[in-house]
C-alpha positions in Angstrom: 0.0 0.0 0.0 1.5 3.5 -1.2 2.1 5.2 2.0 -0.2 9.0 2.1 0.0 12.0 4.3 -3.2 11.9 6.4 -4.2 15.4 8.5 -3.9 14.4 12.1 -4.4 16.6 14.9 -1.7 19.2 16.0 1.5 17.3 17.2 0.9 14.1 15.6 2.6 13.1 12.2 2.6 10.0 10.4 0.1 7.4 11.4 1.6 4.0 12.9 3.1 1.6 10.6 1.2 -1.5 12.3 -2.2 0.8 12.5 -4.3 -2.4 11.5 -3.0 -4.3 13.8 -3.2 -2.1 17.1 -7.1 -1.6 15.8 -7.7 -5.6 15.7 -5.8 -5.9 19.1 -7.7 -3.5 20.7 -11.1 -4.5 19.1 -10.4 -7.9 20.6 -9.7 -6.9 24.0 -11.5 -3.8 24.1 -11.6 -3.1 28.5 -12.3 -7.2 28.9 -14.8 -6.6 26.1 -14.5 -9.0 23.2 -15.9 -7.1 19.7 -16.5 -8.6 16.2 -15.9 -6.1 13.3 -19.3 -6.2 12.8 -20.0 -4.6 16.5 -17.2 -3.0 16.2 -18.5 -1.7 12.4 -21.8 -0.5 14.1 -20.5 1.1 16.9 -18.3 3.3 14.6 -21.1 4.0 12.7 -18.9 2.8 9.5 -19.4 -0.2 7.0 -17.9 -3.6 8.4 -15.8 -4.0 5.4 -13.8 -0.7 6.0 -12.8 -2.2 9.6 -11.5 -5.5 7.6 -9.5 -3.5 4.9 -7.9 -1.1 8.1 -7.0 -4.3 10.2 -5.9 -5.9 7.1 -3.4 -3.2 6.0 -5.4 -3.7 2.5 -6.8 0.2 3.5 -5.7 3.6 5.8 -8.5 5.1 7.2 -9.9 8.7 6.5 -9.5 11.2 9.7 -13.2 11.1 10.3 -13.5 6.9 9.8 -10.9 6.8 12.7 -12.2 9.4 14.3 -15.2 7.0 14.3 -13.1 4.1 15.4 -11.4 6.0 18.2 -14.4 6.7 19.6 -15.6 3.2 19.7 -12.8 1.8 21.2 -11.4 4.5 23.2 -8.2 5.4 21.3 -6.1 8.3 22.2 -4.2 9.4 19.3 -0.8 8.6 20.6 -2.1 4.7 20.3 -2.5 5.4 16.9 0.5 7.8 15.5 3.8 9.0 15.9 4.9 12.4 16.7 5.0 14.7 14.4 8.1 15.3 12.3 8.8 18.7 10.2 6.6 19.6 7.0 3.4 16.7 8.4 0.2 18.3 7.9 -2.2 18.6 10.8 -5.7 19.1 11.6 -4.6 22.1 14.3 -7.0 24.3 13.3 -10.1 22.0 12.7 -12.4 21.4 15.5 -14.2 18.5 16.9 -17.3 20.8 15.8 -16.2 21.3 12.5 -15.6 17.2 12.3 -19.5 16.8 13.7 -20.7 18.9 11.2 -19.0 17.3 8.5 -20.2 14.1 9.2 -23.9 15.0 10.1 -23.8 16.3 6.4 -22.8 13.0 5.3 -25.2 11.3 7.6 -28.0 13.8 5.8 -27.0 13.1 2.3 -27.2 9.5 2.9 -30.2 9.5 4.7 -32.1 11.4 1.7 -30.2 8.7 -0.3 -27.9 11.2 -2.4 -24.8 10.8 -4.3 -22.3 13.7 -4.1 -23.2 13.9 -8.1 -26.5 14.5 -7.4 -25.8 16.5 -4.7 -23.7 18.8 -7.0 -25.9 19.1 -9.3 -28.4 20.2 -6.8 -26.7 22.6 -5.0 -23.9 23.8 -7.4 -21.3 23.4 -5.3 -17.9 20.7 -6.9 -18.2 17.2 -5.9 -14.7 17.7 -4.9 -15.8 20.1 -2.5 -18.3 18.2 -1.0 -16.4 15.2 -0.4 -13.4 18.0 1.1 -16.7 19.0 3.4 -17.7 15.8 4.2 -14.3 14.7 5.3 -13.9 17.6 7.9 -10.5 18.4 5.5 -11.7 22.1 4.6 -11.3 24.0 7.6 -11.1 27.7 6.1 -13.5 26.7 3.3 -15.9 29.7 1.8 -18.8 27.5 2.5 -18.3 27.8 6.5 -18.7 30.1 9.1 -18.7 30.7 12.7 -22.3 30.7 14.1 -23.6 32.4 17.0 -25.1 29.5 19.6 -28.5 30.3 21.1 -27.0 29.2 24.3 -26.2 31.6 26.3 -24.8 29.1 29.0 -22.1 27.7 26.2 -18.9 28.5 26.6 -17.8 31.8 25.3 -14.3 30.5 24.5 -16.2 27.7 22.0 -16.4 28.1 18.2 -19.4 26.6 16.8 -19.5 26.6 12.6 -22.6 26.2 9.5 -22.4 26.0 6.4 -22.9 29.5 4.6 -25.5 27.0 2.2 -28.5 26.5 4.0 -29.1 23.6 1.9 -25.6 22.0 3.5 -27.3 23.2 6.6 -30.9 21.6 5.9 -28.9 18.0 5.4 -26.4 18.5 8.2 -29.5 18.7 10.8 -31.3 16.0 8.8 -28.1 13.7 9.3 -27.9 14.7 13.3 -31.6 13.7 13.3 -31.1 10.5 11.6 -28.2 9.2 13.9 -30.2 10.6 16.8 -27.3 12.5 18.6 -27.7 13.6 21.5 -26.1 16.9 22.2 -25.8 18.7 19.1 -26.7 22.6 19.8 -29.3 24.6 17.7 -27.4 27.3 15.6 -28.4 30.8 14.9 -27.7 31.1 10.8 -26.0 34.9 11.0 
């Protein structure tokens, strides 16, 4: 397999050579818990063949499938990559919120059962772009922007993002309703 530069968080460069393998190990003995990749698949909220081509080697997964898979098995990123050298891209500047937006988009499209053709056609927006949006991978994109939250409670500090398309919008909150997430704040579209 050709080795590729994946964005990782701030501080964190290549991803592990033996990736697959710490993945299987841990899905195996996840806390005394023994998992199939087909639990392990629908925890992750990812399709059971992408779990057997990462544990394979036959595949490196995306930031957001092993965002996914992190999540499921409680990973910490140093389980899963080295330090960063010089010159490795990172994901510094995009947030967890960015990275639930992105995939509630994804979840939304799906759920209305569109390609990203269609989608493009729709909407007018490069099916390159969309899949860049989809990813979490376009964090200074033109099509987001910081949105004001309704809370008033939420911490000031916090950056919440939308789409500046309110149809990316429309299918980003149909996706969050599909998965039934818990959590996810209204946003105020300003």
């Amino acid at each position: 397999m050709k080795p590729r530069k994946t964005l990782l968080p701030s501080g964190y460069g290549p991803l592990k050579d033996d990736i697959g393998q710490i993945i299987r190990e841990k899905r195996r003995d996840n806390d005394g818990v023994k998992l199939t990749q087909k639990e392990l698949a629908e925890l992750a909220e990812v399709p059971q063949e992408t779990i057997s081509r990462i544990e394979s080697g036959r595949r490196l997964p995306t930031y957001a499938t092993l965002y996914k898979i992190m999540g499921a098995l409680n990973l910490e990123w140093s389980d899963l990559a080295e330090k960063a050298g010089s010159g490795w891209p990172t994901l510094s500047s995009i947030s967890d919120t960015q990275q639930d937006l992105a995939q509630a988009l994804r979840a939304g499209r799906k759920e209305l059962d569109l390609t990203l053709r269609e989608l493009s056609r729709e909407i007018g927006i490069s099916i390159g772009t969309l899949s860049r949006l989809e990813r979490g991978q376009s964090p200074r994109s033109k099509w987001l922007t910081r949105a004001k939250h309704r809370d008033t409670e939420s911490d000031p500090e916090e950056v919440r993002y939308v789409f500046t398309c309110q149809n990316l919008n429309l299918l980003a909150n149909i996706g969050w309703e599909a998965a039934s997430t818990v959590g996810h704040p209204v946003f105020d579209y300003h």
